[in-house]
C-alpha positions in Angstrom: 0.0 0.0 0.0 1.4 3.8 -1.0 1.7 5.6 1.6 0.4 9.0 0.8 0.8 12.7 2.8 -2.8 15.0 3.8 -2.6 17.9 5.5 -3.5 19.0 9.3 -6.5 20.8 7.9 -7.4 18.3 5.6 -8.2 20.4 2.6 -5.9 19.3 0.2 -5.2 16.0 -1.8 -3.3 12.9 -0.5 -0.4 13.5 -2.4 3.4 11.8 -2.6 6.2 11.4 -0.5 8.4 13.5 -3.4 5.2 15.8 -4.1 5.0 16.3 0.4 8.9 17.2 -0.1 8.8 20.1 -2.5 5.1 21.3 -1.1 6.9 21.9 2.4 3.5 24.0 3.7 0.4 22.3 2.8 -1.8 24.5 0.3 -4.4 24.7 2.7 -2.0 26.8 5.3 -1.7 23.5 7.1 1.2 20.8 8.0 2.0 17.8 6.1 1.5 14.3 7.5 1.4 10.9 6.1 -2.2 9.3 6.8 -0.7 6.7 8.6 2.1 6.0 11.0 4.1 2.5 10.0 4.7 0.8 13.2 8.2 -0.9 14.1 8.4 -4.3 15.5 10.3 -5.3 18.6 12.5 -7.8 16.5 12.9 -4.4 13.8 14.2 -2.8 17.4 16.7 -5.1 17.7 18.2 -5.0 14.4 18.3 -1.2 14.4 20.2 -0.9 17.4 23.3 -2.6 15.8 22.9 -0.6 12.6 25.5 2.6 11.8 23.4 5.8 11.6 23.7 6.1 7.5 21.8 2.6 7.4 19.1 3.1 9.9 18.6 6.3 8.9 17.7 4.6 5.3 15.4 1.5 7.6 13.6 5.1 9.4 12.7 6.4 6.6 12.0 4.0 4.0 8.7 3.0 5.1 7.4 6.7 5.3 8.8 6.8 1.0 7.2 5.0 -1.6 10.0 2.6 -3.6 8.9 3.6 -6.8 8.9 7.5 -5.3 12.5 6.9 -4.1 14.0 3.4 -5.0 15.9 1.9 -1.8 19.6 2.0 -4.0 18.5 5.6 -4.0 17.7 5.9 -0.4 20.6 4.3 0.9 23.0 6.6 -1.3 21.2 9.3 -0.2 21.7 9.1 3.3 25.7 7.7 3.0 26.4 11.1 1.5 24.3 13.0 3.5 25.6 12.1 7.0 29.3 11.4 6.0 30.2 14.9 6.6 29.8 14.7 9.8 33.0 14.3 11.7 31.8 11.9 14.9 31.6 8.1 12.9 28.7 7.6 15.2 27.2 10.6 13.8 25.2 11.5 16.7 27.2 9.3 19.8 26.0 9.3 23.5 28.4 9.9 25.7 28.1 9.7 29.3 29.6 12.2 31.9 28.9 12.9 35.5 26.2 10.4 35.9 24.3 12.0 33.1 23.5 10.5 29.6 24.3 13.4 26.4 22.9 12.5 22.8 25.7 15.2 21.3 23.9 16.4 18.0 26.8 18.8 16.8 29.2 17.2 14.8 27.7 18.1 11.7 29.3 21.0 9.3 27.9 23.8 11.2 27.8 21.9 14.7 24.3 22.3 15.8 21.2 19.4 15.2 19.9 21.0 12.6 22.3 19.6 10.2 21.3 16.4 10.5 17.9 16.9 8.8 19.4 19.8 6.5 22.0 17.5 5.2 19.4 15.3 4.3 17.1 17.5 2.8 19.7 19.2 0.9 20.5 15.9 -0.7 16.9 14.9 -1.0 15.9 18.4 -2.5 18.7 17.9 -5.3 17.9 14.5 -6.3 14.2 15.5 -6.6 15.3 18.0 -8.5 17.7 16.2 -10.8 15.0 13.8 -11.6 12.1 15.4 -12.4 13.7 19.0 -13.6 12.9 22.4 -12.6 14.1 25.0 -9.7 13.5 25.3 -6.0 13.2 29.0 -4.4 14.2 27.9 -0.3 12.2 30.2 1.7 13.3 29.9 5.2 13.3 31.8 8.9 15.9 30.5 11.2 16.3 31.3 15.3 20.0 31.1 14.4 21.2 27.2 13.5 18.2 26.5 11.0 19.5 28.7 8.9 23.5 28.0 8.4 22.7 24.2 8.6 20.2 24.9 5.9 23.0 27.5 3.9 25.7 24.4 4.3 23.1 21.8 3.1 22.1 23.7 -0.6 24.6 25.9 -1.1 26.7 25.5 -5.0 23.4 23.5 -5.5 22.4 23.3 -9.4 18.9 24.7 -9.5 18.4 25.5 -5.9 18.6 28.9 -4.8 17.8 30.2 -0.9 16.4 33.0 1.2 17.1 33.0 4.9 15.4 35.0 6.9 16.7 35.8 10.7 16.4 38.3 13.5 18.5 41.4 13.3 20.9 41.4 15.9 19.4 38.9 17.8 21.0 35.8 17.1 24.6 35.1 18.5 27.8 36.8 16.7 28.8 33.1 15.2 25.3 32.2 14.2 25.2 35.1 12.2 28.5 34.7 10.6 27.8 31.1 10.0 25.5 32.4 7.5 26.9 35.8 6.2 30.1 34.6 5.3 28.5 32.2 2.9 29.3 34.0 -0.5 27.9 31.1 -3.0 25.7 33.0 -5.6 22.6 30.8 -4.7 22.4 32.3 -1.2 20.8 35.2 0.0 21.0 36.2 3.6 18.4 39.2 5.2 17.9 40.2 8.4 14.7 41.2 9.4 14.1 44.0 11.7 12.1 41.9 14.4 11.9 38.6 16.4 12.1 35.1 14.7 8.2 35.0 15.0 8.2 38.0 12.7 10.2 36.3 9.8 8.3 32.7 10.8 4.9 34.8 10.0 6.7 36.4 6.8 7.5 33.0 5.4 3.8 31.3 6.3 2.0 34.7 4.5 4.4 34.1 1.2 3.9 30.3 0.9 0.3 31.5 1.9 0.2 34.0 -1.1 -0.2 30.6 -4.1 0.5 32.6 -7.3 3.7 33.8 -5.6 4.6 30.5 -4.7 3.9 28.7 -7.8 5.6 30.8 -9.7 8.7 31.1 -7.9 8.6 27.4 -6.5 8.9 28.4 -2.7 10.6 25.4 -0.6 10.5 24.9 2.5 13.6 23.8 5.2 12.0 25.0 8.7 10.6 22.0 10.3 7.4 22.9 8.6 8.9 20.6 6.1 8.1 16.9 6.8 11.5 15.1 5.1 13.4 17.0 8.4 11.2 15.7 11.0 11.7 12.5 9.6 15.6 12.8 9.6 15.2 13.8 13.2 13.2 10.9 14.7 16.5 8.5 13.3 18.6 9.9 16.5 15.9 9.2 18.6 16.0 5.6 17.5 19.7 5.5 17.2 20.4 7.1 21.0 18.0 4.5 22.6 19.7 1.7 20.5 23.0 2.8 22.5 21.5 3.1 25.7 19.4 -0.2 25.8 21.2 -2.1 23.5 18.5 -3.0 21.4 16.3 -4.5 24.4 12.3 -3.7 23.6 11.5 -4.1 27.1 13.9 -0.8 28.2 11.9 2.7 27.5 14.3 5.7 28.0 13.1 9.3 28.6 14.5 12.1 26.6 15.3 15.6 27.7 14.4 17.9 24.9 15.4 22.1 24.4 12.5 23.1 22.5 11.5 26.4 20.5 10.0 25.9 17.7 8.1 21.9 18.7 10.1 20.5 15.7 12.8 18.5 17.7 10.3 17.4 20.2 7.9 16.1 17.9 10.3 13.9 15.9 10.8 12.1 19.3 6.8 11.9 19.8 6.2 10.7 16.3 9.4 8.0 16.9 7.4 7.0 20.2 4.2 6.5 17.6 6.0 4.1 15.4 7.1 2.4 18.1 10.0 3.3 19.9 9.8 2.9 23.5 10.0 6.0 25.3 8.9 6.9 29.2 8.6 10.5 29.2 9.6 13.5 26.8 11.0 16.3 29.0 10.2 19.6 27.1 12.1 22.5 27.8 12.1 26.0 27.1 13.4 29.1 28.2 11.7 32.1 29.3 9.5 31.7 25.6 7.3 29.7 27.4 4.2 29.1 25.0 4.9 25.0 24.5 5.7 24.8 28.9 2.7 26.7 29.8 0.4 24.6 27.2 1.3 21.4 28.8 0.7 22.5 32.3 -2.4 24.5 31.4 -4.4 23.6 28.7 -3.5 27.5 26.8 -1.5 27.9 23.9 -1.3 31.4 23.9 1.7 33.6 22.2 3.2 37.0 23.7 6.2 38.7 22.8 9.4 36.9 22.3 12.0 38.1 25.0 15.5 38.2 24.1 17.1 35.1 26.4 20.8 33.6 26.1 19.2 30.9 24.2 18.5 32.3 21.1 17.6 29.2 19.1 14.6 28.9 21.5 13.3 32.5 21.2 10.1 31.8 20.0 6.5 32.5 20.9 4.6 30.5 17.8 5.9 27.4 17.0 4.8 26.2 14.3 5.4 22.2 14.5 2.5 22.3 17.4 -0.3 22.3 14.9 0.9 18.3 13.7 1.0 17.5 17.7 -2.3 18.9 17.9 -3.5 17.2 14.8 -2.9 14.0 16.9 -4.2 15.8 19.9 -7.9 15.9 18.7 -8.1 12.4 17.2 -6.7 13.3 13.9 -10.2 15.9 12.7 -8.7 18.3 10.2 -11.7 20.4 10.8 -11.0 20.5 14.4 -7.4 21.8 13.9 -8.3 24.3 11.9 -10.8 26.0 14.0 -8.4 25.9 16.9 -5.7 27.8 14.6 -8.2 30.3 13.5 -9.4 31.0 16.5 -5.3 30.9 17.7 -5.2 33.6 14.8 -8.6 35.7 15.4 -7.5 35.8 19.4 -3.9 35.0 19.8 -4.8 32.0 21.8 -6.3 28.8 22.0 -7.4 26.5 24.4 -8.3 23.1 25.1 -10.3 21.1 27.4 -8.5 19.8 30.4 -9.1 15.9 29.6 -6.6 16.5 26.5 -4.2 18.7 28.4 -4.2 15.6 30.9 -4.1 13.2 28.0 -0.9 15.6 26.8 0.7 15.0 30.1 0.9 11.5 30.2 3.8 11.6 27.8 4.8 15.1 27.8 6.5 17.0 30.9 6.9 20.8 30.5 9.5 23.0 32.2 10.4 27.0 31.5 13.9 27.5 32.5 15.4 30.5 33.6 19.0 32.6 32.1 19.9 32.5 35.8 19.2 28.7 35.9 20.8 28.1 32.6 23.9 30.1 33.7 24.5 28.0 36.8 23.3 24.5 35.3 26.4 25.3 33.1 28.9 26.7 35.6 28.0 23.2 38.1 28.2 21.0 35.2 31.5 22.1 34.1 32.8 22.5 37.5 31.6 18.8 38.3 32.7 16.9 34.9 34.7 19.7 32.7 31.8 19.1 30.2 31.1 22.6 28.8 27.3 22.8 27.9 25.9 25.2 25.3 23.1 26.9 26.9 20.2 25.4 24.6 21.8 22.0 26.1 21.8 23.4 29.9 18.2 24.4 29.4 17.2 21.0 28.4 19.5 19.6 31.4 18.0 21.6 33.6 14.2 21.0 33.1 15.4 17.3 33.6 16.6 17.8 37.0 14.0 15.4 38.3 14.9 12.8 35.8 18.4 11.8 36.0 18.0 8.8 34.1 16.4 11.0 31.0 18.7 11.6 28.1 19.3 14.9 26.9 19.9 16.4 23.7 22.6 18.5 23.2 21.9 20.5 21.0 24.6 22.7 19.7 27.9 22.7 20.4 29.0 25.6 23.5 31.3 27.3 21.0 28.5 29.0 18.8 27.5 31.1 22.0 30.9 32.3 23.7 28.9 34.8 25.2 27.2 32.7 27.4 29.6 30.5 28.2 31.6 33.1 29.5 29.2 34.9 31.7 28.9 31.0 33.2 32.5 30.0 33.5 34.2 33.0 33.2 36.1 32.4 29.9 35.0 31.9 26.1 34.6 28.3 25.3 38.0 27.0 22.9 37.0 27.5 18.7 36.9 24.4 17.0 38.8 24.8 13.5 35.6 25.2 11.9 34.9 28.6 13.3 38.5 29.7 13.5 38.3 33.3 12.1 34.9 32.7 11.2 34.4 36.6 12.1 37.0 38.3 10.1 35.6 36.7 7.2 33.5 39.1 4.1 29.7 38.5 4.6 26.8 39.4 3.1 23.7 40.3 4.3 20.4 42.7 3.6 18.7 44.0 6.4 14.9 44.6 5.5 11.9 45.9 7.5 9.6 42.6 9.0 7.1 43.3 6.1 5.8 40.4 3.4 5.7 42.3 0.5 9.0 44.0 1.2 10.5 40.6 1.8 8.5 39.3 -1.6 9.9 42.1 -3.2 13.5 41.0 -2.5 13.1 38.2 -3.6 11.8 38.9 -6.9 14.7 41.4 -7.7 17.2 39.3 -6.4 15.9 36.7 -8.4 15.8 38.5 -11.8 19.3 39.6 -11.4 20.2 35.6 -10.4 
């Protein structure tokens, strides 16, 4: 049976795994799904957890891809090249220090998590592409890794080129220049004078705006796009295969810094196919829409506050709408009252049976600057493990579960400032990033406005 992709709204048609790819936002202003969930067997569990990350990447994914969509020779190339630039040959290795478990997800190009799905997608995107024909316009808004991850994942691509949108000033100094410095003619950097939510509502109105997008192809590589949640659930299986050894019968809990629900909800969809997991530990920093959802039942957004996790600086996260797809028993209809009424009010809420139902899996934790300052300063003091502050946050809302993995997200290099305000000194550079800041960039800086954004692109584009 083909598995086919709807959307969250259910107003479009059940199209292809390839056709889900390119569509990144679903026509209907909604988020792609596949209309079922393939389920893993315990024996499949087993033989996972002795698999190198390349190959069970290629067993995650395959049953979600349709083998005359993406022929398994195909698949399997496909994720050999994308995760062989990584420089750990684990990939994503757990390592375990002070007592504590660590899933380290930056040894990718630009050492953050994000390039593990952008890697893939990058890869995916171009052999789409080389198949069938045509361009791809990327349309993206980044927090601060989405976007280089993304940049490193298309950039010199044939037929691909890509707008990033981020927050002027307001992502960390090697964030920025992670994505400035990038010179390749198919990538276009602006900064927008706002929050992240501002350029995340920029990029929905423009893939909302259909003769725009058709004509210019927009692509999406936020976590709006399904191809990298799927990328993301393979280090969920892969980090409990090195826990539990492969042994059905051991669930593991997972720790997870969350702005944006995308990370989050690759470990819930895992735990649908299959996966055994105990708890997922969200946590967020003072940006606490997802937190105060699961403890109250009110998804609500206010103003994003500056924090010294700026990856996580985000009141309207868009990968919610597919956990709350699931939420109310799969009704299209449902979901998109709730999001109309999320955009008629600026907040939604549910009935207290599903915010219990939530919390049987979920547990939700805000975590302070102060707290993420001092769960760094301990941790390095106790181990000589220096935590990024994304990481801390996650550590820190896990305080309660010792046992529970956590994620670390990026590596404590990409935000010297904090580190230093923690420990007193700037974390060492890897060679990646060594004179990362003297380096010629370029970058627009644009007012927070769609049609001065679509503008851009159009005259950028012409003159490509």
């Amino acid at each position: 049976m083909t598995l086919r992709y709807i959307s969250t709204r259910g107003q479009i048609d059940p199209c292809s795994f390839s056709q889900a790819v390119l569509m990144g936002l679903a026509t209907d202003g909604g988020l792609l799904l596949p209309e079922a969930i393939p389920q893993v067997t315990a024996r499949q569990l087993r033989h996972w957890a002795t698999l190198p990350f390349a190959e069970l990447a290629a067993e995650v994914i395959r049953p979600f891809a349709d083998e005359t969509d993406l022929p398994n020779d195909d698949l399997r190339r496909l994720c050999q090249r994308s995760f062989a630039s990584f420089s750990h040959p684990a990939v994503t290795p757990v390592v375990r220090v002070g007592g504590r478990a660590i899933l380290e997800l930056f040894h990718g190009p630009t050492l953050a998590f994000k390039d593990v799905a952008l890697q893939w997608l990058g890869n995916l995107f171009e052999y789409i592409l080389t198949r069938d024909g045509g361009f791809l316009t990327i349309l993206g808004a980044t927090s601060g890794d989405t976007g280089s991850a993304a940049i490193h994942g298309v950039r010199g691509r044939a037929g691909i080129q890509i707008f990033i949108l981020h927050p002027h000033q307001r992502v960390s100094p090697i964030q920025e220049r992670q994505m400035t410095t990038v010179l390749d003619s198919n990538v276009h950097n602006v900064a927008v004078r706002g929050s992240f939510d501002d350029g995340q509502r920029i990029v929905k109105a423009l893939f909302n705006d259909l003769p725009f997008r058709d004509q210019y192809r927009l692509g999406a590589i936020n976590s709006i796009n399904w191809a990298r949640i799927l990328a993301q659930m393979v280090y969920y299986f892969s980090a409990w295969g090195q826990m539990t050894g492969g042994d059905p019968q051991r669930p593991l809990s997972f720790a997870v810094p969350t702005g944006n629900f995308g990370d989050i909800f690759a470990g819930y969809m895992a735990h649908r196919m299959g996966l055994p997991v105990e708890r997922l530990i969200l946590a967020t920093n003072r940006n606490d829409i997802l937190s105060r959802f699961f403890q109250t039942g009110r998804y609500g957004s206010d103003t994003a506050v500056a924090t010294l996790s700026p990856s996580m600086d985000i009141q309207r996260a868009s990968n919610f709408e597919r956990y709350l797809y699931y939420l109310l028993d799969q009704d299209g209809a449902e979901v998109a009252r709730h999001m109309a009424e999320l955009e008629r009010s600026g907040e939604m809420r549910l009935p207290e049976a599903k915010r219990v139902e939530a919390a049987r899996l979920f547990t939700a934790r805000a975590v302070s600057d102060a707290e993420t300052l001092e769960q760094i300063r301990r941790f390095h003091q106790e181990t000589g493990y220096l935590l990024d502050p994304h990481t801390a946050v996650g550590m820190c809302a896990a305080t309660e579960f010792p046992d529970a993995l956590s994620l670390a997200t990026a590596h404590p290099a990409k935000f010297g400032e904090a580190v230093r305000q923690a420990i007193g000194q700037e974390p060492e550079l890897p060679a990646s990033l060594a004179g990362l800041l003297e380096k010629p960039s370029r970058c627009a800086v644009l007012e927070a406005d769609p049609e001065v954004i679509k503008a851009h692109i159009i005259t950028t584009l012409a003159a490509a």
